[in-house]
N, C-alpha and C positions, 0 to 999 in steps of 0.2 A: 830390298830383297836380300838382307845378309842374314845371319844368323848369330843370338848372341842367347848366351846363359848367364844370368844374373842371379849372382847371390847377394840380396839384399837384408838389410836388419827385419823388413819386414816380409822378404820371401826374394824367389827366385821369380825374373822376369824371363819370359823365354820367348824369342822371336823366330819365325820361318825364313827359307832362306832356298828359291828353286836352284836346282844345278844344271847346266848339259845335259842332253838325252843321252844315256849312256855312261854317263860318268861314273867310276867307281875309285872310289879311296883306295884299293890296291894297284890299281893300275895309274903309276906315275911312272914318269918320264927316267928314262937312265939313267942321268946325271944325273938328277936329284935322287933314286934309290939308292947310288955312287954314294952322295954326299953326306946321306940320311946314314950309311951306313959307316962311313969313316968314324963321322958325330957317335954312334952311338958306341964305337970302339975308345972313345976319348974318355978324361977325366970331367968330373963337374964343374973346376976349373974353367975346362975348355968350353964347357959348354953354357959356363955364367959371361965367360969373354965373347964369345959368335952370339950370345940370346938374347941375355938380362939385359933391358935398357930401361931407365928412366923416363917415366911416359908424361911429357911435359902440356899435351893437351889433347883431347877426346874427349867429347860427345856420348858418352856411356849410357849413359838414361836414353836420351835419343840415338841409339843405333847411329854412332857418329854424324848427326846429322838426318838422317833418311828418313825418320819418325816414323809412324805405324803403316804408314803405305806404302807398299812396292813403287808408287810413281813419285817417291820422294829420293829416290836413290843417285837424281844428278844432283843432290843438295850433300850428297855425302864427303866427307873429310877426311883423311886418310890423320891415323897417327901420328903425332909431330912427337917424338923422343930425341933424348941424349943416350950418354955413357953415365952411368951413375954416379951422385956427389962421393966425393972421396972421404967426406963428411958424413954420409947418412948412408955408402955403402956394407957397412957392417949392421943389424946382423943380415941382411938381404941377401949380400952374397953367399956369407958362410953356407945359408939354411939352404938356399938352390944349390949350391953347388952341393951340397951333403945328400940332399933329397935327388940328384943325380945318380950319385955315387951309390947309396944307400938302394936304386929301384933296380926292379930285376931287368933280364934283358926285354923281355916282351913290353914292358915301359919305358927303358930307354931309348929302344926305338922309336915308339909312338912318342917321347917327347921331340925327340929328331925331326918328327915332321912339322912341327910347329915354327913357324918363321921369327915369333918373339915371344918371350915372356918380359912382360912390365910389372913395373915397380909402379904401383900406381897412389900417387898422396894425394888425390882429390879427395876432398873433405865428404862432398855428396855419393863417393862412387860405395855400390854394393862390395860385399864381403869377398866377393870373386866375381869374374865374370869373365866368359870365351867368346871369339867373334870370329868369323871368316865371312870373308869378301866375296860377295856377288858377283857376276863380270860385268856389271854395269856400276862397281863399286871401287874406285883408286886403281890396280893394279890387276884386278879382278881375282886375286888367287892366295893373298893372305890372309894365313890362321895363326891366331896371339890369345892369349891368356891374360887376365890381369890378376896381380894379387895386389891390394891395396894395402897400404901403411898401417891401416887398421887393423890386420890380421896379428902384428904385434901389439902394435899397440894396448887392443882390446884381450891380450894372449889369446888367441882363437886361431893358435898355429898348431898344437899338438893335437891329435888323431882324437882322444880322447874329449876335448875342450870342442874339436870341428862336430862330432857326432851327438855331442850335448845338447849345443848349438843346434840340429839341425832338428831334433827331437820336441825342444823346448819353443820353436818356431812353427813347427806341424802342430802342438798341443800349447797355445800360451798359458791355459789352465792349469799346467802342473807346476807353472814355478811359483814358486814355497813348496811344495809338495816332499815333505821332510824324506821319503820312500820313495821315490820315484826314478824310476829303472835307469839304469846305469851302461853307458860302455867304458870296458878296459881294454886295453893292449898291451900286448907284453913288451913290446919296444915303443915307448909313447914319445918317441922324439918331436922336435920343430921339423926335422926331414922328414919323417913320416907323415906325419900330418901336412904337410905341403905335397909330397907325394899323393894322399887323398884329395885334399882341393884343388890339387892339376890333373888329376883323373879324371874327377866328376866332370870338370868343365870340359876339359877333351874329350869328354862321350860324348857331350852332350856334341861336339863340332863333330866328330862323326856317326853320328845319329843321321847328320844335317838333309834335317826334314824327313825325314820318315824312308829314306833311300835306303837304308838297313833292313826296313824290312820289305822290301820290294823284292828281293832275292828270297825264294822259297826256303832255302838250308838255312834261313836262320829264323826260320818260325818255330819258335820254345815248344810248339804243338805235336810238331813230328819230328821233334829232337827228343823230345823227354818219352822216358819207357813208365813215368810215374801219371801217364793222363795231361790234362788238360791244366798248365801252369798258371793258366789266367783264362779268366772269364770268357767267351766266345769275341765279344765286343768291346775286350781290350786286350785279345792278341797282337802280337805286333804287327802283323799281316794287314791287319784291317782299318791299321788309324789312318792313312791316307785318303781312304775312301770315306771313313765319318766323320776326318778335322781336316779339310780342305788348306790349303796353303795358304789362303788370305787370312788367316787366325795367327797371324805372325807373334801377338804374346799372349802371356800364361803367367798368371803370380804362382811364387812359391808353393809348394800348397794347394791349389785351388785342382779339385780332379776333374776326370773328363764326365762328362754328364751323366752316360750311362751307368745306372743300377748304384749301387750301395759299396762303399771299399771300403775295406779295412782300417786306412785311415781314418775317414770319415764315424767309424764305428768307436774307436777308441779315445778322438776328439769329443764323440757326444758321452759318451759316460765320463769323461774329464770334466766336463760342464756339467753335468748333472751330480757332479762329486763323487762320484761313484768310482772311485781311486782303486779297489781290487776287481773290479770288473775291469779296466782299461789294461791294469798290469797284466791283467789275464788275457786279454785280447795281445799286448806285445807280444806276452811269451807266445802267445800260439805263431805269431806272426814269424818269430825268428826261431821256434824248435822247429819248425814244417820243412825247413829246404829249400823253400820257395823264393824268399826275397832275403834281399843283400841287408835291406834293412827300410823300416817303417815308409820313408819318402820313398823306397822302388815302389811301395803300394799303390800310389797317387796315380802314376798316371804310363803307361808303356815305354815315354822318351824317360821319364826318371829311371825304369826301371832296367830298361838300356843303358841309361850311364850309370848308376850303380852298383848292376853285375859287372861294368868294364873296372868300375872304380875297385871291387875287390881281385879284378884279374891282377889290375895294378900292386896292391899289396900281397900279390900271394909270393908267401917265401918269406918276406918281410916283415910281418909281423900276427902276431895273432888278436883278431881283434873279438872279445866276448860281449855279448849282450847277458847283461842281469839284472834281475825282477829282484829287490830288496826288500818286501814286505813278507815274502815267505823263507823257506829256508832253502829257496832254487838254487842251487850252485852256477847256474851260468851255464850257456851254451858258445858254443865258437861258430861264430859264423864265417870264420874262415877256412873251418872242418868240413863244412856243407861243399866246397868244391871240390875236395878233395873226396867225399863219399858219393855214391850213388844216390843224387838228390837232382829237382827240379833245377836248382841255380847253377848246379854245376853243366847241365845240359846246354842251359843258355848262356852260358859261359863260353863252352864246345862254339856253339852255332856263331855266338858274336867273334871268335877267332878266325871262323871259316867265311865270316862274310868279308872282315877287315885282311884276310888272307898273309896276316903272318902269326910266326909258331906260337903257341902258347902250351 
């Protein structure tokens, strides 16, 4: 019954995870609001000394143990970590604590809630991956991040390298693809780009299971003044009632069933070679206002974490999408929050559900 987001070479795994009746991400307890808020007045330092541990064993592929069924959950294992090798703590700590330093407040808070980030060197473990604990899971109330050793290894630390990555994963067809549409950033740091892979993954823990949109005010439907953001039957409103809780994962990639997306639209002309068709299908994807970018397509919880993942960079950097077969200059899809556009609406609604400022 926990909840994890898996970024894997070959996609994102994504598991359910039920909460309390009543429960809400904004409403925690005083001393930790206290705590969450001291942390979030600190340096990155401080917050790679209180966070960053070496995560010496877990269960990642299997939900620490608990595997695909909720009545697997007394087999679960809680994290066994250290303090990081004094040895293979550089560049780990540098890049955290920068990517600290570097995120605006509406992210340093939201890292603040987070009880660990791992250093994770399991050879098998996915590209990133977020879990929070069930109450019938260890402690029943921690939420951790893992970034694997691979993330350098592989350089798949910088903003630019992460969104390649995530592009060339949803479409395997365009790699060779000498033209094939591009993201830049005007600050393309290792901090930035870990600043995005701890976003995504933290949406995806406050998404946790469809609880986001179970609160009206953040249905993108009667936030947005531009219509109807998403499809009737992948509003956010609705995925509770058509993907039940027992559907605990989801690969990378893989949409929800209903009707035809975008994605799926610009994957089939990638297969069919048809290379200015698909780039045509991007561009429309990221000039519209609509999505953060290509994977928000897939599926309502992508597109949740996302729009959080760009709440995350805003201020920070500017990140463009560009179609290189024609002579498109590029669009900024970190402009679209700041204009009267659909993503910024759901931007608006995801602050008012998570109930702090943005």
């Amino acid at each position: 019954m926990q909840r994890v987001a898996l970024w894997v070479a070959s996609g994102l795994l994504l598991a359910s995870c039920t909460v309390p009746s009543g429960y809400h991400p904004g409403l925690i307890e005083y001393g930790r609001v206290a705590s969450m808020r001291a942390c979030a007045a600190g340096t990155g330092a401080e917050f790679v000394e209180a966070k960053l541990r070496w995560l010496n064993e877990f269960d990642v592929a299997n939900n620490g143990g608990s595997g695909n069924s909720p009545g697997g959950d007394e087999n679960y294992r809680a994290p066994r970590f250290s303090n990081l090798p004094a040895v293979t703590a550089h560049p780990y700590k540098t890049d955290v604590a920068a990517a600290f330093d570097t995120s605006n407040s509406f992210f340093k808070q939201e890292l603040c809630s987070l009880d660990y980030v791992f250093i994770d060197p399991q050879f098998n473990s996915p590209l990133a991956w977020g879990f929070w604990e069930a109450p019938r899971q260890g402690s029943g109330r921690l939420k951790f991040v893992g970034l694997p050793t691979r993330l350098w290894s592989e350089s798949r630390v910088r903003l630019s390298q992460v969104e390649d990555l995530r592009l060339t994963e949803l479409l395997p067809g365009s790699r060779g693809w000498g033209t094939r549409p591009r993201y830049t950033a005007s600050v393309d740091t290792p901090a930035v780009g870990l600043i995005s892979t701890l976003a995504h993954e933290l949406g995806h823990i406050r998404w946790q299971n469809g609880d986001a949109v179970g609160d009206p005010s953040c249905d993108p439907r009667s936030a947005s003044r531009r219509g109807d953001p998403l499809r009737r039957e992948r509003s956010w409103a609705d995925v509770r009632e058509k993907h039940p809780i027992n559907e605990r994962f989801r690969f990378f990639g893989q949409e929800f069933p209903e009707g035809t997306e975008p994605n799926g639209e610009a994957r089939k002309h990638v297969d069919l070679g048809n290379k200015p068709a698909a780039a045509a299908m991007l561009q429309r994807i990221h000039h519209s206002g609509r999505w953060a970018s290509l994977l928000a397509t897939v599926a309502p919880d992508e597109d949740f974490a996302e729009t959080y993942k760009m709440m995350a960079l805003r201020g920070v950097t500017n990140l463009m999408f560009h179609r290189r077969d024609t002579s498109d200059r590029g669009v900024s899809i970190s402009q679209h929050l700041e204009d009267d556009t659909t993503l910024r609406a759901k931007a608006v609604c995801v602050g008012r559900y998570l109930m702090v400022p943005w």
